[in-house]
KESEMAR-849713 format. One line per 3 residues: number of its first residue (from 1); their letters; for each residue x, y, z of N, C-alpha, C, O, CB. Coordinates in steps of 0.02 Angstrom, whole numbers. Each point is the difference from the previous one (the first is absolute). Glycine has a CB too. Layout:
<recs>
NUM) a) X/Y/Z/X/Y/Z/X/Y/Z/X/Y/Z/X/Y/Z; ...
</recs>
This chain:
<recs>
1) xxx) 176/1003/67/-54/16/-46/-22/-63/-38/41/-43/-17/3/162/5; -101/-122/2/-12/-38/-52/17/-34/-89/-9/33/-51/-43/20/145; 71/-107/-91/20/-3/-77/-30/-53/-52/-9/-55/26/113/97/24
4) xxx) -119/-39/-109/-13/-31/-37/52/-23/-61/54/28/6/-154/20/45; 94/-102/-124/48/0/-19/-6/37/-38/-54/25/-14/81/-105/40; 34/98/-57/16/61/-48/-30/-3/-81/-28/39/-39/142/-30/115
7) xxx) -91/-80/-75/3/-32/-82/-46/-65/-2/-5/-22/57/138/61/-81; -159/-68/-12/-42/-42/21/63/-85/-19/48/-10/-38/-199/112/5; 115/-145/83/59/-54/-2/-59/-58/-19/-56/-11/22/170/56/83
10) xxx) -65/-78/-164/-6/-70/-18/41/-64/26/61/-11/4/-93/77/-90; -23/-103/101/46/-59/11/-48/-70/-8/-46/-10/40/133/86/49; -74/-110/-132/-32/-75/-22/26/-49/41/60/8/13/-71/17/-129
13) xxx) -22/-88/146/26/-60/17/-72/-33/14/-57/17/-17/187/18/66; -109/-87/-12/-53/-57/15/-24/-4/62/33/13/51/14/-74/-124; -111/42/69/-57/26/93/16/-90/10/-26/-49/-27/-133/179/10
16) xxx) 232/-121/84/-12/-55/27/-39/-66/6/16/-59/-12/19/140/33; -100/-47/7/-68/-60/11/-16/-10/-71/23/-49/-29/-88/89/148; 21/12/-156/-23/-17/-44/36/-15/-79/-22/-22/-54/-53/76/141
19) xxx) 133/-33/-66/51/-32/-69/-12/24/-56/20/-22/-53/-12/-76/90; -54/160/-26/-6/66/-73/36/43/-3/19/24/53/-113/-22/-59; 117/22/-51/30/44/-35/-7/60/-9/-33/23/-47/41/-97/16
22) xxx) 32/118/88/-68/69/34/70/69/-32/61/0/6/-155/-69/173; 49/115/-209/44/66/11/-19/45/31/-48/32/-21/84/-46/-58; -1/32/141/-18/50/25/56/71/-7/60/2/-12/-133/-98/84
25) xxx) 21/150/-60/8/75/7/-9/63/57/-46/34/22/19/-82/-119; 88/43/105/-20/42/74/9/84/-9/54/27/7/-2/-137/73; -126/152/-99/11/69/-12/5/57/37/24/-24/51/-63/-20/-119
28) xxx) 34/94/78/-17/70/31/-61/-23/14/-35/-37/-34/100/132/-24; -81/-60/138/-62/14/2/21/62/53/54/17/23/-128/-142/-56; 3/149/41/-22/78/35/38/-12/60/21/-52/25/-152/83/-66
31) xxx) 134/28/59/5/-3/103/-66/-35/20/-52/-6/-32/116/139/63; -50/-151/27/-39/-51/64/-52/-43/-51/-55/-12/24/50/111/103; 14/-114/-172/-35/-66/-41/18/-59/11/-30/-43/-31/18/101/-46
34) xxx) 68/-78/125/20/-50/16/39/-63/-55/35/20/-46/-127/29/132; 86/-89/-81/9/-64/-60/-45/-27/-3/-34/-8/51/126/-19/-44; -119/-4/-81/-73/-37/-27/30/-32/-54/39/22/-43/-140/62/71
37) xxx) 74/-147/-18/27/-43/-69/-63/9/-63/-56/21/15/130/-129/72; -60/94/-141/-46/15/-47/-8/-63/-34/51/-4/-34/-24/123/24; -63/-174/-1/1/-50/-45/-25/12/-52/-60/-1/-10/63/-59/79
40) xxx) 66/79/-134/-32/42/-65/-51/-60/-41/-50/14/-34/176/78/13; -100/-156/33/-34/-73/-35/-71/2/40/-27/-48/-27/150/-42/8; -161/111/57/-61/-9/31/-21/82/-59/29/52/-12/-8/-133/180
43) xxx) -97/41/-192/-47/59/-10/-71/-30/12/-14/-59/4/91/123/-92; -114/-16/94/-79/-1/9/-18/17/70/-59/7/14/44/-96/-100; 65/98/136/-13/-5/53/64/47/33/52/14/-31/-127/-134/13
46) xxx) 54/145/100/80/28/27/56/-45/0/3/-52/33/-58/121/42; 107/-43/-118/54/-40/9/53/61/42/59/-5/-17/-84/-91/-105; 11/148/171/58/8/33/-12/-7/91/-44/27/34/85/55/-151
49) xxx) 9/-121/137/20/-22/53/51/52/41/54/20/-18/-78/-134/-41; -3/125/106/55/42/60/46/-54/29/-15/-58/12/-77/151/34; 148/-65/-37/43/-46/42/-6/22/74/45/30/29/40/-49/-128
52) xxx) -150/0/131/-19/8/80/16/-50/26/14/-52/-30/-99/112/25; 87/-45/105/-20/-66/19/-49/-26/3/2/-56/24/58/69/14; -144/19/-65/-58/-14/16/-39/-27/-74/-56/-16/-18/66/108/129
55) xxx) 60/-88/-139/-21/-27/-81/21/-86/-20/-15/-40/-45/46/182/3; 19/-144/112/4/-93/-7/-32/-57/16/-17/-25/53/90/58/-46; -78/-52/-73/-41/-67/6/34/-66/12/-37/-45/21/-34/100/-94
58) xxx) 131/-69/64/20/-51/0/76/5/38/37/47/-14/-122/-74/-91; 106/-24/153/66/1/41/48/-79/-21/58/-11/20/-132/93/97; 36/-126/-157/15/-48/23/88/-22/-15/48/-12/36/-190/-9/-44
61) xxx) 130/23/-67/52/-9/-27/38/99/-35/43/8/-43/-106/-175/17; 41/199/50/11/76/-44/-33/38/29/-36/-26/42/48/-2/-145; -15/94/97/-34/81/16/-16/-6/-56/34/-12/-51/24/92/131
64) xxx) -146/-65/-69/-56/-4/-63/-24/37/24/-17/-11/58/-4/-81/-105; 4/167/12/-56/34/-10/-49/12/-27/13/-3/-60/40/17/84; -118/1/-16/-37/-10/-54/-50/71/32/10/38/47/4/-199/-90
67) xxx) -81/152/-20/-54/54/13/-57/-7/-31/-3/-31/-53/79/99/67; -126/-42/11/-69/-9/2/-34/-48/-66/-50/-37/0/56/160/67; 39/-107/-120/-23/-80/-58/44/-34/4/18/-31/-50/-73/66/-40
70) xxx) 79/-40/134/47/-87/2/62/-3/-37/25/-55/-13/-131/-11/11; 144/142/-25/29/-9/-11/91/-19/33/-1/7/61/-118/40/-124; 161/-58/48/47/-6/46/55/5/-50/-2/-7/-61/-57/-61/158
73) xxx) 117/86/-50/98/-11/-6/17/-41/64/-17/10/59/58/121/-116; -12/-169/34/54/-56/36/63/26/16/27/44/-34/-73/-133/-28; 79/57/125/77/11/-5/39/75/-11/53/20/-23/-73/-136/-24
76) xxx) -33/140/74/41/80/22/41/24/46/17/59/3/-94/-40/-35; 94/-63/68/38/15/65/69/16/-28/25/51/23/-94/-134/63; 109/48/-134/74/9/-13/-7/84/-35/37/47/15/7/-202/-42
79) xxx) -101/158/-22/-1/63/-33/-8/68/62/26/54/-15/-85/-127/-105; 33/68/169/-67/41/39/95/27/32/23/57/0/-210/-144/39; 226/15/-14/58/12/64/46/44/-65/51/21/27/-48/-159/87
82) xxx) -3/159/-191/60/4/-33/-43/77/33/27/27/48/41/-137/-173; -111/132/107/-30/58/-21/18/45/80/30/53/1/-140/-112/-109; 85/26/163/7/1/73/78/37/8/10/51/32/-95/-174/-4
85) xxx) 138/83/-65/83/10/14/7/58/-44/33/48/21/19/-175/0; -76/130/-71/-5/61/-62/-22/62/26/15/47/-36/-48/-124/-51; -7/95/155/-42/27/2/-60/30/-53/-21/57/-4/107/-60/82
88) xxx) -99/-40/-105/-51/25/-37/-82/-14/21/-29/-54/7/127/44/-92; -120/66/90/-59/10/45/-82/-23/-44/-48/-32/21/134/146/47; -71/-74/-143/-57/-37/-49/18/18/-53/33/48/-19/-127/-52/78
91) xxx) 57/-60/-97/16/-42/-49/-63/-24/-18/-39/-33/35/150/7/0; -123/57/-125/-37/-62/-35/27/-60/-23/40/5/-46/-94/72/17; 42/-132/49/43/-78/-8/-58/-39/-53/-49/-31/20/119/15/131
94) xxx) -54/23/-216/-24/-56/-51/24/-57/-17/59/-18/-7/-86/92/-28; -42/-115/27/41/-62/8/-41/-60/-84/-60/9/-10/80/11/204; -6/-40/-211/-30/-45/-61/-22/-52/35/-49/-21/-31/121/49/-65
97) xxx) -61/-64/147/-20/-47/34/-28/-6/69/-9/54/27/76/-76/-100; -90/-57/124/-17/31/59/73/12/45/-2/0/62/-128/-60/-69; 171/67/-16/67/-25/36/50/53/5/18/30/-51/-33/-144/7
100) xxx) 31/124/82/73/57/-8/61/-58/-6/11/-45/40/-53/168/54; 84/-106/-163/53/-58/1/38/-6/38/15/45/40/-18/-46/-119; 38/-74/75/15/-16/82/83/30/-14/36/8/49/-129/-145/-1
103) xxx) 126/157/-126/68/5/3/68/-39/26/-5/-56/-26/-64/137/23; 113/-79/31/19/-41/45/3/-23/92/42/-17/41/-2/48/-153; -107/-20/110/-9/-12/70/-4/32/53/-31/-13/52/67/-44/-90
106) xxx) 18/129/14/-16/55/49/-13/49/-4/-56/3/-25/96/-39/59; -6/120/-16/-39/55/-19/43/28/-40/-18/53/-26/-52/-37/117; 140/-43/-107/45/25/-30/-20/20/-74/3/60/-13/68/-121/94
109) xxx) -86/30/-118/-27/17/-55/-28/49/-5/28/43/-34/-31/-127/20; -81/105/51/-1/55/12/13/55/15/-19/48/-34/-3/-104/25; 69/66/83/20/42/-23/69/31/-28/29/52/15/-117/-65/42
112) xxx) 102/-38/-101/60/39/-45/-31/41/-60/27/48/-26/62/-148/50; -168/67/-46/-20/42/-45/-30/56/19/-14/35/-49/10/-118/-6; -13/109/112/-42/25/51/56/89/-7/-14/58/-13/-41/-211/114
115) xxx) 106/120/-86/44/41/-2/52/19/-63/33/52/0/-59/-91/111; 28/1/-152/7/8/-54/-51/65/-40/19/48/-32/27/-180/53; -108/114/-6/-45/53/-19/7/59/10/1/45/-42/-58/-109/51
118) xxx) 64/69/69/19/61/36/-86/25/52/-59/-14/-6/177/58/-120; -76/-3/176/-75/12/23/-13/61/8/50/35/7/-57/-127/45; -51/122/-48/-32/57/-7/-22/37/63/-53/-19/25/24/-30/-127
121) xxx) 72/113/139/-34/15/57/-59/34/-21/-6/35/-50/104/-32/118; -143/-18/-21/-82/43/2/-12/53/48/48/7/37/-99/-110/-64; -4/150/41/1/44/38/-64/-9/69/-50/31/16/109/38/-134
124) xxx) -23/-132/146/-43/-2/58/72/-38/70/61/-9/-6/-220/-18/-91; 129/19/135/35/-31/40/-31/-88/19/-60/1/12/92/140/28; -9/-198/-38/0/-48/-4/-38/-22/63/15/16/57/80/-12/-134
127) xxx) -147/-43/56/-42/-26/55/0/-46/28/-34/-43/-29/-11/85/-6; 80/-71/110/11/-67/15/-54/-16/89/-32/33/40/187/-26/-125; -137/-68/75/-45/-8/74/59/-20/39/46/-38/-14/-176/-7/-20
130) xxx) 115/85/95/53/8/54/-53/-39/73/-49/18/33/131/126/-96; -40/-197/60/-40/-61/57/8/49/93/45/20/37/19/-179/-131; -140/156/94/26/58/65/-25/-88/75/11/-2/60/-74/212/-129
133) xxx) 37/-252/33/7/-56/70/16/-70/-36/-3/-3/-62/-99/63/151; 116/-105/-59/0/-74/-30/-58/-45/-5/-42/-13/44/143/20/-3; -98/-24/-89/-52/-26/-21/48/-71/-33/54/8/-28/-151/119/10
136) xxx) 64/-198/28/25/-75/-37/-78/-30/-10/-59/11/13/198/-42/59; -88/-20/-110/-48/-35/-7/32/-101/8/52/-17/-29/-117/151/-57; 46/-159/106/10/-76/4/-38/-82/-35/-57/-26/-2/87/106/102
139) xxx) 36/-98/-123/-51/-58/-28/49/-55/24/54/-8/-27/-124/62/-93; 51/-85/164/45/-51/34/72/15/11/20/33/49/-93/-107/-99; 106/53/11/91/7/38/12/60/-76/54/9/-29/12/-185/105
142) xxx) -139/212/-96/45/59/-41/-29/65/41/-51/-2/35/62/-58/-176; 22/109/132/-36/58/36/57/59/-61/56/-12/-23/-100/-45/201; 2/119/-186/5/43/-15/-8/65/55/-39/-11/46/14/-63/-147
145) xxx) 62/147/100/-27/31/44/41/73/-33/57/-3/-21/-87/-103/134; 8/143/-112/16/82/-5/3/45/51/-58/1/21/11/-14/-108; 77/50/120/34/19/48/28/84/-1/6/15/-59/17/-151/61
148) xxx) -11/175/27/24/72/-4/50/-18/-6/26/-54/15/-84/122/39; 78/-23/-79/85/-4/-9/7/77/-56/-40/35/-31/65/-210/34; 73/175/13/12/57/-43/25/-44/-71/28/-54/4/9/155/103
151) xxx) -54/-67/-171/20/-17/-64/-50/-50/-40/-59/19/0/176/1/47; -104/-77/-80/-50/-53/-41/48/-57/10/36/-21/-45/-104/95/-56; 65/-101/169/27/-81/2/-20/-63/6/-21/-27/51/69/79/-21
154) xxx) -39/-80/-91/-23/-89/11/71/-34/7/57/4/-22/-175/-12/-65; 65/-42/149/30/-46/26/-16/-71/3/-49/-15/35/70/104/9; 9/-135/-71/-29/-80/-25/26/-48/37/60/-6/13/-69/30/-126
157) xxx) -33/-57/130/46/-94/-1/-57/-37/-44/-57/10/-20/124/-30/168; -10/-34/-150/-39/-30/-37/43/-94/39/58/-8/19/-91/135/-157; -9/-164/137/30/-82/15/-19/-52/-52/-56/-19/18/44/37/108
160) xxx) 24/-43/-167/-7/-56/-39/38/-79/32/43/2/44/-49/102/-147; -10/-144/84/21/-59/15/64/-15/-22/51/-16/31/-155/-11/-28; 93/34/-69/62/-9/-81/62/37/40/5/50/36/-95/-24/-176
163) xxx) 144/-88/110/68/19/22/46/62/-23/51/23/26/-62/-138/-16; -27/138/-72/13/57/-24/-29/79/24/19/57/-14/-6/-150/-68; -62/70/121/-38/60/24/17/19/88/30/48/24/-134/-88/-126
166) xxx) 73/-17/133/5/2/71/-37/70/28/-50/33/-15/168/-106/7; -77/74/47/-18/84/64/28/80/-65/51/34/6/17/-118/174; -96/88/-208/34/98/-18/-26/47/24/-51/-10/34/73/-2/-131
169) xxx) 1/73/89/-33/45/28/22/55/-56/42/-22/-40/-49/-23/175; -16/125/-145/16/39/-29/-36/70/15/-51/2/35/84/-96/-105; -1/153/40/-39/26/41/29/77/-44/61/-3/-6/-78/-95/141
172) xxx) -10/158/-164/13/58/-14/-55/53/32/-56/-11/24/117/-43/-127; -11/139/91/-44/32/-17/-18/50/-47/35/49/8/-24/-86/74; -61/44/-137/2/4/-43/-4/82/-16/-25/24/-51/-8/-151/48
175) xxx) 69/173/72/5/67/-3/76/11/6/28/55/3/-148/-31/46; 147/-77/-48/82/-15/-7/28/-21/-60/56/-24/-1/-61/-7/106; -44/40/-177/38/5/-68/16/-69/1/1/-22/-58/49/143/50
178) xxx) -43/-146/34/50/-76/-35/-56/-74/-9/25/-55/11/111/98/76; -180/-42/-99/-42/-38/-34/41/-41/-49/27/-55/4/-119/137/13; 84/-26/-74/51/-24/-63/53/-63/28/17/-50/-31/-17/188/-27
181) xxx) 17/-118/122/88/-23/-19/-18/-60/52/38/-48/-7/68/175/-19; -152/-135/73/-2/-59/32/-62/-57/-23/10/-61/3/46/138/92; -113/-51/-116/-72/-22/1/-24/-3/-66/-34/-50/-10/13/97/115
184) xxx) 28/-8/-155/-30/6/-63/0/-71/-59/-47/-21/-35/86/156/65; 49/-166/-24/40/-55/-35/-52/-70/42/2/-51/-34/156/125/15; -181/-77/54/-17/-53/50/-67/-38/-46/-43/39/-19/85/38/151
187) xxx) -50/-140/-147/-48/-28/-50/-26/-27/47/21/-7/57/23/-9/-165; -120/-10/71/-33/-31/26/9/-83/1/25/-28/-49/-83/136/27; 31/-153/94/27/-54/-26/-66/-49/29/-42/15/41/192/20/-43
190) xxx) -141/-98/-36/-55/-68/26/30/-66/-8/58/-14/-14/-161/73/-25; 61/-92/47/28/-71/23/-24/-50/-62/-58/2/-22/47/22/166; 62/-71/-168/-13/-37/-73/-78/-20/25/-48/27/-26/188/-86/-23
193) xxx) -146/7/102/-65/-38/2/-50/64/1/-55/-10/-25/98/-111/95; -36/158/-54/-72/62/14/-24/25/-81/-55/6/-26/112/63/162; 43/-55/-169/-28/31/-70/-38/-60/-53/-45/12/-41/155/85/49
196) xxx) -82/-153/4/-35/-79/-25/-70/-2/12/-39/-15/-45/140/-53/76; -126/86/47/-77/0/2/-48/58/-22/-62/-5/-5/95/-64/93; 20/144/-104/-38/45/-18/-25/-21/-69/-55/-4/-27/112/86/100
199) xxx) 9/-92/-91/-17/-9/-98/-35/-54/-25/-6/-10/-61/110/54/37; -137/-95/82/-29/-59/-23/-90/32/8/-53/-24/-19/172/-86/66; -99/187/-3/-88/36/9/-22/41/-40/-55/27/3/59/-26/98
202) xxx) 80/18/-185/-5/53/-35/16/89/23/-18/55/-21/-59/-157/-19; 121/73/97/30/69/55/83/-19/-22/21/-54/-22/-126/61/159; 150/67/-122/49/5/-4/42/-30/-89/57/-22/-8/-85/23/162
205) xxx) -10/7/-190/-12/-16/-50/72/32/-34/38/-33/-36/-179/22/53; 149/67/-2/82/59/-36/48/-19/54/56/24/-5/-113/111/-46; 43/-179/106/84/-7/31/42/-19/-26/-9/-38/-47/-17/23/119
208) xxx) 88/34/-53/51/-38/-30/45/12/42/-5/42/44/-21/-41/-153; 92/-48/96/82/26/25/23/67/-33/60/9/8/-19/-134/-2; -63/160/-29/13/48/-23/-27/66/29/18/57/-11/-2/-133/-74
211) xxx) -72/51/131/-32/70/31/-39/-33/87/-47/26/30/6/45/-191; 82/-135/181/-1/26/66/49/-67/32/33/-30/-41/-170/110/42; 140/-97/55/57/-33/31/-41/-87/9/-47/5/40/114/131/38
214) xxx) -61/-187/-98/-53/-39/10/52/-57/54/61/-1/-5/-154/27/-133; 68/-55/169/45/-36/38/-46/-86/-9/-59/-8/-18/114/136/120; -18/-167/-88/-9/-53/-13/7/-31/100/3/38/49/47/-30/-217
217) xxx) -50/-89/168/-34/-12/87/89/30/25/7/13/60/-130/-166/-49; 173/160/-49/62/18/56/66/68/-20/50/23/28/-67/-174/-1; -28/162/-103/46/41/-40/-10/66/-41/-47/-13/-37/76/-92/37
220) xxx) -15/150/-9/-13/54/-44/12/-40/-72/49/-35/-11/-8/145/99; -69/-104/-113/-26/-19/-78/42/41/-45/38/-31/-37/-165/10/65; 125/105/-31/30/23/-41/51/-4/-11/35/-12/49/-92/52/-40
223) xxx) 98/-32/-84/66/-25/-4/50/56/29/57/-18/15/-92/-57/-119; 18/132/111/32/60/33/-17/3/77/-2/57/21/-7/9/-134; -1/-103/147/-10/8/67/-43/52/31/-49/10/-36/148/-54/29
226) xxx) -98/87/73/-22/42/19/47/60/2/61/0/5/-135/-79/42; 27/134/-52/39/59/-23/28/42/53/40/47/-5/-109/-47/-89; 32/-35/168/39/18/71/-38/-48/43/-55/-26/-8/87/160/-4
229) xxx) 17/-139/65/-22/-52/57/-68/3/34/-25/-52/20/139/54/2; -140/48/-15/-63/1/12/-59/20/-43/-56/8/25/115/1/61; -46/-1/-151/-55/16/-51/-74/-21/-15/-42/19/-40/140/-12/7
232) xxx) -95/-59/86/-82/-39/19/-51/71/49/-60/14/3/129/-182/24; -7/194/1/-38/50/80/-2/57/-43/-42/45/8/102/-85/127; -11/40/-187/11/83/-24/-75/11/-53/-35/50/-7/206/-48/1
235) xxx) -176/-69/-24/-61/12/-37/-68/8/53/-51/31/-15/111/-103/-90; -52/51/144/-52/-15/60/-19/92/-7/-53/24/-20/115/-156/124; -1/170/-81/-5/67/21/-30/44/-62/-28/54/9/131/-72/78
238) xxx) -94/-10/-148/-4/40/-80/-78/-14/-18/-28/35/-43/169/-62/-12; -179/-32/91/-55/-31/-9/-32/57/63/-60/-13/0/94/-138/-53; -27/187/86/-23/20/69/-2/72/-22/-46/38/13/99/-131/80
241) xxx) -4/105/-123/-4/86/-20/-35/-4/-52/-44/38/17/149/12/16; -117/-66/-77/-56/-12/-69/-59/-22/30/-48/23/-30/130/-63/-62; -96/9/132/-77/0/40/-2/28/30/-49/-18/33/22/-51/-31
244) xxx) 50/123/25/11/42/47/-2/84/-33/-27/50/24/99/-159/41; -42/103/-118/-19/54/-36/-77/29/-17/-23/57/-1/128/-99/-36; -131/-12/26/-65/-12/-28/-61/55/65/-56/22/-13/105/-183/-53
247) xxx) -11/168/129/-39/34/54/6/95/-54/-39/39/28/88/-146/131; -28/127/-192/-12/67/-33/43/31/21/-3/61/-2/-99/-58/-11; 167/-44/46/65/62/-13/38/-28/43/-15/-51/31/-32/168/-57
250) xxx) 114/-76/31/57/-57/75/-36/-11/60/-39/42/21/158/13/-40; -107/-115/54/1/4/52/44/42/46/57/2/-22/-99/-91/-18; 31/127/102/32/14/44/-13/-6/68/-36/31/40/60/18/-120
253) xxx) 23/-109/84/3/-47/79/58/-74/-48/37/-11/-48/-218/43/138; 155/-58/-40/29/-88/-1/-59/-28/-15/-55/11/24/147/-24/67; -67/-40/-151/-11/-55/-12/18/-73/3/42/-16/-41/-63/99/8
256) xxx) -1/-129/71/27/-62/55/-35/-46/-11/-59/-1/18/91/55/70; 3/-111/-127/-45/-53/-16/42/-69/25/61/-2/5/-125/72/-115; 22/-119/122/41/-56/-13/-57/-59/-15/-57/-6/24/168/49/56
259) xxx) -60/-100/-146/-41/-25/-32/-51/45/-50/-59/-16/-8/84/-63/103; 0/127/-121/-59/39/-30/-25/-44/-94/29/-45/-31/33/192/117; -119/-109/-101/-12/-4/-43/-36/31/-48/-33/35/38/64/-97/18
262) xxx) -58/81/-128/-47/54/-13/-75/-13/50/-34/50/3/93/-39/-141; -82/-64/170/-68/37/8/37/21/87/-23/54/17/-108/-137/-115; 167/61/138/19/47/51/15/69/-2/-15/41/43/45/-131/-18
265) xxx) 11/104/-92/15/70/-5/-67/30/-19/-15/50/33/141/-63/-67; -159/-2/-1/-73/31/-23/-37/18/74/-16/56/17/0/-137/-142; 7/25/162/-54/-27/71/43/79/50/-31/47/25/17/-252/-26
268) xxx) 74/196/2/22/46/64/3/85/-46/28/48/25/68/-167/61; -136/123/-164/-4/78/-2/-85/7/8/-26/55/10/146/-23/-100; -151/-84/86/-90/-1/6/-5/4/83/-54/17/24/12/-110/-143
271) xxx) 80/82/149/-1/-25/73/22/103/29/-31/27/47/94/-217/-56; 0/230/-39/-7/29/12/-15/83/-6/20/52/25/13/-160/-9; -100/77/-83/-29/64/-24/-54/-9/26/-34/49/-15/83/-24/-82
274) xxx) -90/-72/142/-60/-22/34/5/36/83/-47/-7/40/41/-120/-125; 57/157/99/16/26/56/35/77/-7/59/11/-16/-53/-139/55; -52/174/-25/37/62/-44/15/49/48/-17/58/-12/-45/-70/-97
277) xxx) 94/-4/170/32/15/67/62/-27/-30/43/42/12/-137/-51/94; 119/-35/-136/66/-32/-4/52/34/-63/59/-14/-11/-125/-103/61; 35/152/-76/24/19/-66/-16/89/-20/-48/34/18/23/-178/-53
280) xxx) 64/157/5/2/82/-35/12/27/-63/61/0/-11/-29/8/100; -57/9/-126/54/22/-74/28/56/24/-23/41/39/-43/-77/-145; 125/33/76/43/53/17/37/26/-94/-5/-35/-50/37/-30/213
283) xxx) -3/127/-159/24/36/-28/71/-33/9/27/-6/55/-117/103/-47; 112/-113/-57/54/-38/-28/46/39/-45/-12/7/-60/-61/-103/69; 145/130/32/25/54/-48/72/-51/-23/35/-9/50/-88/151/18
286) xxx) 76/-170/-119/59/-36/-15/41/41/-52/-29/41/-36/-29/-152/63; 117/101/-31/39/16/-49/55/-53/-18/43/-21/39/-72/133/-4; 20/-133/-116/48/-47/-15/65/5/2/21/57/-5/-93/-80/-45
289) xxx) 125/-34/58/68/34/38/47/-38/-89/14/-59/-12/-29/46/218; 26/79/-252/10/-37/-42/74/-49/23/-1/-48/-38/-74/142/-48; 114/-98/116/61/-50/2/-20/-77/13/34/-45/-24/36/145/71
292) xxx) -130/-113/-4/-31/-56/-13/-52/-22/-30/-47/-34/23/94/40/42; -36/17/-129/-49/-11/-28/-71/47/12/-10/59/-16/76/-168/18; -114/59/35/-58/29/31/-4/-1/80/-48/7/38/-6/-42/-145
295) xxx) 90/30/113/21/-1/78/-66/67/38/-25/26/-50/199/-59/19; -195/53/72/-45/37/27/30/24/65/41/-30/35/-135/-29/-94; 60/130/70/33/46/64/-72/6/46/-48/28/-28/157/60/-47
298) xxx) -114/-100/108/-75/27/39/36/84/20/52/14/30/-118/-161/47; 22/184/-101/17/53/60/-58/23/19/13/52/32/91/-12/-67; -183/-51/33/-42/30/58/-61/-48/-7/-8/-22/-57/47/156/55
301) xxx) -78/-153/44/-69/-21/-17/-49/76/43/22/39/42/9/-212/-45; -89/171/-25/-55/41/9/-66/-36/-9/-27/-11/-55/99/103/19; -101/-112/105/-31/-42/0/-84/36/-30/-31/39/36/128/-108/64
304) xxx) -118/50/-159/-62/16/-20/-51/4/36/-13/-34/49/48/0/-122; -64/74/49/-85/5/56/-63/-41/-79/-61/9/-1/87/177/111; 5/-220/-155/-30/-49/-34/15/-71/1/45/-32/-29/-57/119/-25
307) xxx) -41/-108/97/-7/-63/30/-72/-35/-6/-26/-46/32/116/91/45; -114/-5/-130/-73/-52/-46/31/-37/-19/61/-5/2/-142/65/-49; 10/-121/7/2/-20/-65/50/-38/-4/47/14/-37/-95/72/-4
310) xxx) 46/-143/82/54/-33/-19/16/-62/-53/48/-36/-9/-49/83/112; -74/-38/-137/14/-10/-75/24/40/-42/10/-15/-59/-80/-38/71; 82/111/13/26/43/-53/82/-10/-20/28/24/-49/-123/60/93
313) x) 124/-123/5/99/-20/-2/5/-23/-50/55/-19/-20/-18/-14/122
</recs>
């Protein structure tokens, strides 16, 4: 079934890029209203934003959404993947700034408050897109691709040069409850010379050692090391379900990337809502398994005969 949060959740920190001082609020909202960010600091004009895929404007450095006056939220992907593992289906998300704070890097923050709150079952059944062909997309040596399959599985590589990174790979599925315990802790990370040239353009402005992994030409930087051997791929996968969310509910099939990035994950859900032979909403029946937490049971899909409007996700 569908859920929203129970209690409304606070949480303050700093928007990465832009290095402002944002509080956000994540409340109740209706059945099938989905998630919409609200920028309470914008007036005179629409300040609320859907968290779609047809609402992003920007891949480069972040998942940016925006809408018809230009307004936008930054850096939703860590929030979008907490809400995704939470099952929480919609959500009014306020924000004081353009930024969802970056916290420490991953989705953990979120959702401990997420759940802390508690969540609210609703009286509908949960709407996801169930990949009925494959559909990719390619940009030189990166390719993205979505695939049938049973459950919600991403699968990553990733290759860096850096002696700390090399070949990883990672890989969950996120109808197997354990998010939390493999993927959620996983931060985001960049490279000293890249964060040196952002901040000399007035970008990445709130980074710090404190909220993501920065590596230098041969070394992890932070004084606590990495929090597991592959936490470069695991974030890869936490960056993929938070852009991935953004399609209007779970995926159901495989998700297969390598080399990915936000505008690949964006490119391979435009690639496959533009083809509507490849895809289905389906009736999404879950039940939370309280011993793990939020762990999830599939026990039926019922594939909808509502397949408009696919601005409406």
């Amino acid at each position: 079934m569908q859920h929203t949060v129970q209690n409304i959740v606070t949480l303050c920190g700093v928007g990465l890029h832009s290095g402002a001082e944002t509080v956000l609020r994540i409340k109740p909202a209706v059945v099938s209203s989905g998630v919409v960010f609200v920028r309470v600091d914008v007036s005179g004009k629409n300040n609320v934003v859907p968290a779609r895929w047809d609402r992003v404007v920007d891949t480069r450095l972040c998942t940016v959404v925006g809408n018809e006056d230009g307004v936008t939220v930054g850096t939703i992907e860590h929030l979008m993947a907490a809400l995704a593992a939470c099952g929480v289906d919609n959500a009014v998300i306020e924000l004081d700034g353009p930024e969802v704070p970056i916290m420490d890097g991953s989705s953990e923050p979120f959702i401990d408050a997420i759940l802390d709150a508690g969540l609210s079952v609703q009286t509908a059944a949960r709407r996801a897109i169930k990949i009925l062909k494959e559909v990719s997309v390619r940009d030189g040596d990166k390719i993205a691709v979505l695939t049938p399959g049973i459950g919600s599985r991403y699968s990553i590589e990733i290759d860096f040069s850096h002696p700390e990174i090399g070949r990883q790979s990672a890989e969950i599925d996120m109808f197997s409850g354990d998010f939390i315990g493999k993927i959620a802790e996983a931060r985001t990370f960049g490279f000293l010379h890249e964060v040196n040239a952002l901040r000399a353009m007035g970008l990445a402005l709130g980074g710090s050692l404190d909220n993501a992994i920065v590596l230098d030409t041969d070394s992890v930087m932070n004084p606590e090391g990495l929090r597991c051997s592959n936490e470069f791929a695991r974030h890869k996968v936490l960056d993929a379900v938070g852009d991935l969310y953004i399609a209007g509910g779970p995926i159901v099939g495989q998700f297969k990337a390598s080399k990915p990035g936000h505008n690949m994950n964006n490119l391979v859900l435009r690639e496959l809502f533009s083809r509507p032979d490849s895809w289905a909403y389906v009736d999404l029946y879950m039940d939370h398994v309280p011993e793990t937490g939020v762990g999830i049971a599939v026990n039926s899909f019922v594939v909808s005969s509502v397949k408009s409007a696919i601005g409406a996700v």
